[in-house]
N, CA, C and O atoms as CSV, one atom per row, in Angstrom:
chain,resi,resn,atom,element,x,y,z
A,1,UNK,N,N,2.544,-0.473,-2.815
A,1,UNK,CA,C,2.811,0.930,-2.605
A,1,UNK,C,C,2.697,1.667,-3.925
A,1,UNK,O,O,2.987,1.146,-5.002
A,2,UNK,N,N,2.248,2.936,-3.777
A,2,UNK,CA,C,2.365,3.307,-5.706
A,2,UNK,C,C,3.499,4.398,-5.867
A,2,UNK,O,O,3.509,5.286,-6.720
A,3,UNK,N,N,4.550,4.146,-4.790
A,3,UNK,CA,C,5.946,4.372,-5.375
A,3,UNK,C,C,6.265,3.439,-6.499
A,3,UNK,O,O,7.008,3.788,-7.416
A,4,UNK,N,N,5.671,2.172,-6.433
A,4,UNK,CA,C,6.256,1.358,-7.378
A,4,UNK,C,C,7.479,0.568,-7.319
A,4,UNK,O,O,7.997,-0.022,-8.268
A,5,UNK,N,N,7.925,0.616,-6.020
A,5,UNK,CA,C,9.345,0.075,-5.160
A,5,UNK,C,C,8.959,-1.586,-4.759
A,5,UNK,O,O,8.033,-1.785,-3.973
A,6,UNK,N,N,9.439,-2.318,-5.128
A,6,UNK,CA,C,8.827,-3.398,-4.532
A,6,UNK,C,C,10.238,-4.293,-4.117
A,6,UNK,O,O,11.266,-4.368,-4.790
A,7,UNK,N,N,10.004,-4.838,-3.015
A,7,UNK,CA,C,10.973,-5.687,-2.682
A,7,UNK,C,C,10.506,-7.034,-2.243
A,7,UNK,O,O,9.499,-7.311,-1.591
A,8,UNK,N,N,11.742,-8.083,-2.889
A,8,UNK,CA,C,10.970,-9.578,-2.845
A,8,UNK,C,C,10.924,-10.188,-1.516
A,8,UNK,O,O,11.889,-10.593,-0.868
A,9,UNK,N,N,9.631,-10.207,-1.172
A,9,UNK,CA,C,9.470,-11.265,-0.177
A,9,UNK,C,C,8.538,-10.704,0.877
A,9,UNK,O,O,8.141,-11.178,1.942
A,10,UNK,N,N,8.255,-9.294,0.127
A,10,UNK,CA,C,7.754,-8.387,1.556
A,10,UNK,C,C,6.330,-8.140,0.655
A,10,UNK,O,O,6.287,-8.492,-0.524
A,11,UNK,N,N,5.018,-7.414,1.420
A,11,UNK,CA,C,4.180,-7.354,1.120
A,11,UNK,C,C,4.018,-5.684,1.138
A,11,UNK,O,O,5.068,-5.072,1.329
A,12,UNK,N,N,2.718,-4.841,0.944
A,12,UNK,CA,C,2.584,-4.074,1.092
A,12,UNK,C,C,1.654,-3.479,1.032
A,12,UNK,O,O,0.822,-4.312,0.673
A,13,UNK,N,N,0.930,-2.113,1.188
A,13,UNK,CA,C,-0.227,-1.495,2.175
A,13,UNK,C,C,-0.559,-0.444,1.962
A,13,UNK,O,O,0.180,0.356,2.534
A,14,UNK,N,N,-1.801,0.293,1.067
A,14,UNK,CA,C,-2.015,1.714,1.570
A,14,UNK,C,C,-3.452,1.215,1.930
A,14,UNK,O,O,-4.076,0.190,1.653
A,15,UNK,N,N,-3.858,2.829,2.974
A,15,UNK,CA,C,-5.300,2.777,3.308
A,15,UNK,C,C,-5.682,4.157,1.998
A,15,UNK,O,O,-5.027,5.181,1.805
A,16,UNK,N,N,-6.608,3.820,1.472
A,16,UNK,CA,C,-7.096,4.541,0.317
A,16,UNK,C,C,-7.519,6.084,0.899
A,16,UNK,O,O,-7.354,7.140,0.290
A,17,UNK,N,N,-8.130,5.907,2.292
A,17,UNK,CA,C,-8.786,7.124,3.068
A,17,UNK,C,C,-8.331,7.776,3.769
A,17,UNK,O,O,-8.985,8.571,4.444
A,18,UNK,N,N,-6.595,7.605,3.857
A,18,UNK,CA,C,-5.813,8.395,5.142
A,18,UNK,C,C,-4.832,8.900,3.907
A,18,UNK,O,O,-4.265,7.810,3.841
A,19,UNK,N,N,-4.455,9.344,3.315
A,19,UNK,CA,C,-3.188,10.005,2.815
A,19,UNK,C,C,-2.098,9.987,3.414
A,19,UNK,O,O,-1.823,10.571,4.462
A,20,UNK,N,N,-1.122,9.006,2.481
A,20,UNK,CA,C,0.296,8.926,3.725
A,20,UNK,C,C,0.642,7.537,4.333
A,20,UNK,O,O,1.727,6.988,4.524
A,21,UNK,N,N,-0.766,7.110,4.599
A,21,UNK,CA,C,-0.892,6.035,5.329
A,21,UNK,C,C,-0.654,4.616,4.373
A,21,UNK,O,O,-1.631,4.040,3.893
A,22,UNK,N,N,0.786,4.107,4.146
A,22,UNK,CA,C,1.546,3.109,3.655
A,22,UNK,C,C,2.585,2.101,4.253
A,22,UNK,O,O,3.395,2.543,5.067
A,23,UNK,N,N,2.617,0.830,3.920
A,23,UNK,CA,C,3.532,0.753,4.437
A,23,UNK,C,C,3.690,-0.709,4.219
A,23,UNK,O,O,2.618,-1.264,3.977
A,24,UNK,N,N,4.900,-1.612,4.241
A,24,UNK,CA,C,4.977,-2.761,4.082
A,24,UNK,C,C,5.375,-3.988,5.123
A,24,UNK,O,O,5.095,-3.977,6.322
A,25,UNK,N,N,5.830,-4.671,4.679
A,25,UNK,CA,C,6.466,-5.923,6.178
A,25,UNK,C,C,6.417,-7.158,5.484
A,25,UNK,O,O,5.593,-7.144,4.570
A,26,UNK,N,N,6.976,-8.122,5.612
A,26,UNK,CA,C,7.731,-9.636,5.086
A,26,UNK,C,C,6.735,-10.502,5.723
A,26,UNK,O,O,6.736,-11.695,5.419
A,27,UNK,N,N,5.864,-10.038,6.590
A,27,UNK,CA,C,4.655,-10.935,6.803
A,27,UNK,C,C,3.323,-10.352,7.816
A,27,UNK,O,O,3.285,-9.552,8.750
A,28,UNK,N,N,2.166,-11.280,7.040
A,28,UNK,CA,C,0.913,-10.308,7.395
A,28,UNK,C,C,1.337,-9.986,9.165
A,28,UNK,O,O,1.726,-8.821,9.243
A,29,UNK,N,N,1.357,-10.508,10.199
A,29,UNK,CA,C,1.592,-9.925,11.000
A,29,UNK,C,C,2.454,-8.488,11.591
A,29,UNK,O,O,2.277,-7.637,12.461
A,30,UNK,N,N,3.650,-8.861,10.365
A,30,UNK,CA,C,4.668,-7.414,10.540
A,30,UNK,C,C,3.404,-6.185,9.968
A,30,UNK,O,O,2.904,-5.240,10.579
A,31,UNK,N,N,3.207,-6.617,8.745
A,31,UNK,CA,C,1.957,-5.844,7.808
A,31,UNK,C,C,1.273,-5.038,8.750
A,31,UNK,O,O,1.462,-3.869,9.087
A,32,UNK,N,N,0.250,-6.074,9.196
A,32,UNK,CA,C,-0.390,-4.980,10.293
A,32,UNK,C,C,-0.399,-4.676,11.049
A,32,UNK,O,O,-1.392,-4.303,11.675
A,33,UNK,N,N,1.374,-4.677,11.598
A,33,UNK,CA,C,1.553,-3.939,13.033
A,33,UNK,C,C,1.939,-2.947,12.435
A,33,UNK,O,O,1.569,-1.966,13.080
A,34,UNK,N,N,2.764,-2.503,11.095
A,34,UNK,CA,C,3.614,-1.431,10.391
A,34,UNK,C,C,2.163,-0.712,10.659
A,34,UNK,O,O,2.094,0.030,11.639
A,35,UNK,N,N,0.591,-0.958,9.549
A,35,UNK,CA,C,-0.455,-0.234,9.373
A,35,UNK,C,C,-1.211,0.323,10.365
A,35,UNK,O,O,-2.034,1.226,10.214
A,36,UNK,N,N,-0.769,-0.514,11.903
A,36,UNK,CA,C,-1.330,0.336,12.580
A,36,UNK,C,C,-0.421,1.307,13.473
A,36,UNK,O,O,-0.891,2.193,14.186
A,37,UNK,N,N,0.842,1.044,13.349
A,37,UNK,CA,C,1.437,2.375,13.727
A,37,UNK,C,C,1.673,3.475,12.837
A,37,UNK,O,O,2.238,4.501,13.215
A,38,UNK,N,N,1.274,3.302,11.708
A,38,UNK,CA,C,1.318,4.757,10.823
A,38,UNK,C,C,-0.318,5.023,10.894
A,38,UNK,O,O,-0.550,6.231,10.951
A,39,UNK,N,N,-0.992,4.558,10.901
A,39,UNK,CA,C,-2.427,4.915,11.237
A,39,UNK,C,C,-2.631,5.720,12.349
A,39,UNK,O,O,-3.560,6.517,12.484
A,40,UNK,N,N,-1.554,5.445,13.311
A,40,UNK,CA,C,-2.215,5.964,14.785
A,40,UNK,C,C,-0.719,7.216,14.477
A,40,UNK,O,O,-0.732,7.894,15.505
A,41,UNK,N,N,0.033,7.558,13.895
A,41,UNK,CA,C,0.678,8.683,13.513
A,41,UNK,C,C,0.158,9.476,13.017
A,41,UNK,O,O,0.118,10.610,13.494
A,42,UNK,N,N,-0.569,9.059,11.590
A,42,UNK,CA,C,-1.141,9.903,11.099
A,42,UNK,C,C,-2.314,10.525,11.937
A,42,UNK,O,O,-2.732,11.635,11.607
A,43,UNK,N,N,-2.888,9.835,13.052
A,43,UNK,CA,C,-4.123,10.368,13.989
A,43,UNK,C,C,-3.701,11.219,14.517
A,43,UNK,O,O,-4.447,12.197,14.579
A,44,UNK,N,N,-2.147,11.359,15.264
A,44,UNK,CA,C,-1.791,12.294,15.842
A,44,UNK,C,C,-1.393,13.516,15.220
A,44,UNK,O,O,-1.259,14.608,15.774
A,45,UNK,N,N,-1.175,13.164,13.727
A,45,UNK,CA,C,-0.781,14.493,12.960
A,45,UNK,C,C,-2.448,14.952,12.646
A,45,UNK,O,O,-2.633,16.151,12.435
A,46,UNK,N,N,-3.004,14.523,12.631
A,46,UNK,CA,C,-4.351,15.314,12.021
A,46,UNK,C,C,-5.175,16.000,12.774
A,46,UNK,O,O,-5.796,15.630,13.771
A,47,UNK,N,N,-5.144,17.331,12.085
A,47,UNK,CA,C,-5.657,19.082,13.116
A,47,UNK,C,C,-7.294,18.776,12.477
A,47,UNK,O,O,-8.095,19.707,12.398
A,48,UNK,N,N,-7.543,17.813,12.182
A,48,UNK,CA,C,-9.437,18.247,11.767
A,48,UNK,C,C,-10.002,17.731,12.860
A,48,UNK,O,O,-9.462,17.139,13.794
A,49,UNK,N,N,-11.310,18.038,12.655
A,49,UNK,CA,C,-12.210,17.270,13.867
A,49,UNK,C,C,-12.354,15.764,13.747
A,49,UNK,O,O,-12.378,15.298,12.608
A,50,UNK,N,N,-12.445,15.007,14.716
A,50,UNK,CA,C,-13.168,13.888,14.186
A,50,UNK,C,C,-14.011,13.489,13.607
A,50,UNK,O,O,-13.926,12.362,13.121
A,51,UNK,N,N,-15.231,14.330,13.430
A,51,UNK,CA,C,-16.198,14.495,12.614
A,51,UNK,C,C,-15.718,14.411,11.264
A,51,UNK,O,O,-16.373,13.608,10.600
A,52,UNK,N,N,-14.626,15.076,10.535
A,52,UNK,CA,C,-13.864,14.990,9.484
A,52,UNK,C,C,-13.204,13.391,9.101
A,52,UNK,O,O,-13.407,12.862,8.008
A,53,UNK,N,N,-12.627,12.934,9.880
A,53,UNK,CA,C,-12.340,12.054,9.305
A,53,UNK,C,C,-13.009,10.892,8.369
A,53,UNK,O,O,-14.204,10.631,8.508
A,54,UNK,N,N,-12.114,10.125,7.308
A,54,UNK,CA,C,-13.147,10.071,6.072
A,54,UNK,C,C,-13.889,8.198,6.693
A,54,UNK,O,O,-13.091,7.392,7.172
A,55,UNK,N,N,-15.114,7.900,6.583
A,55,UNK,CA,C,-15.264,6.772,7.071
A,55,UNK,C,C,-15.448,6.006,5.909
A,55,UNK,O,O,-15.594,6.540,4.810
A,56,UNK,N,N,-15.450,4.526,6.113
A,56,UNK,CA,C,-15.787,3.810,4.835
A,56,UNK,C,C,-17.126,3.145,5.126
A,56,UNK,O,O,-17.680,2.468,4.259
């Protein structure tokens, strides 16, 4: 995270192309269930087109 908060034992997560979109969990499975429910939050917060969104 680049709060810089780290806690032992847990891992952690940003997507470089969503702003916001962070997050951690104590194992890859927690990991990417946390990443994809702030992923699909942040989808619902975002007023641009889809066309906008940034692809990699």
């Amino acid at each position: 995270m680049s709060n810089g908060i780290r806690k032992p034992g847990f891992m952690s997560v940003s997507s470089q192309g969503v702003p916001g979109a962070h997050t951690q969990g104590a194992t890859q499975d927690e990991l990417r269930g946390n990443l994809e429910e702030v992923l699909a939050l942040c989808l619902e917060e975002f007023q641009g087109s889809p066309e906008d969104l940034p692809v990699s």
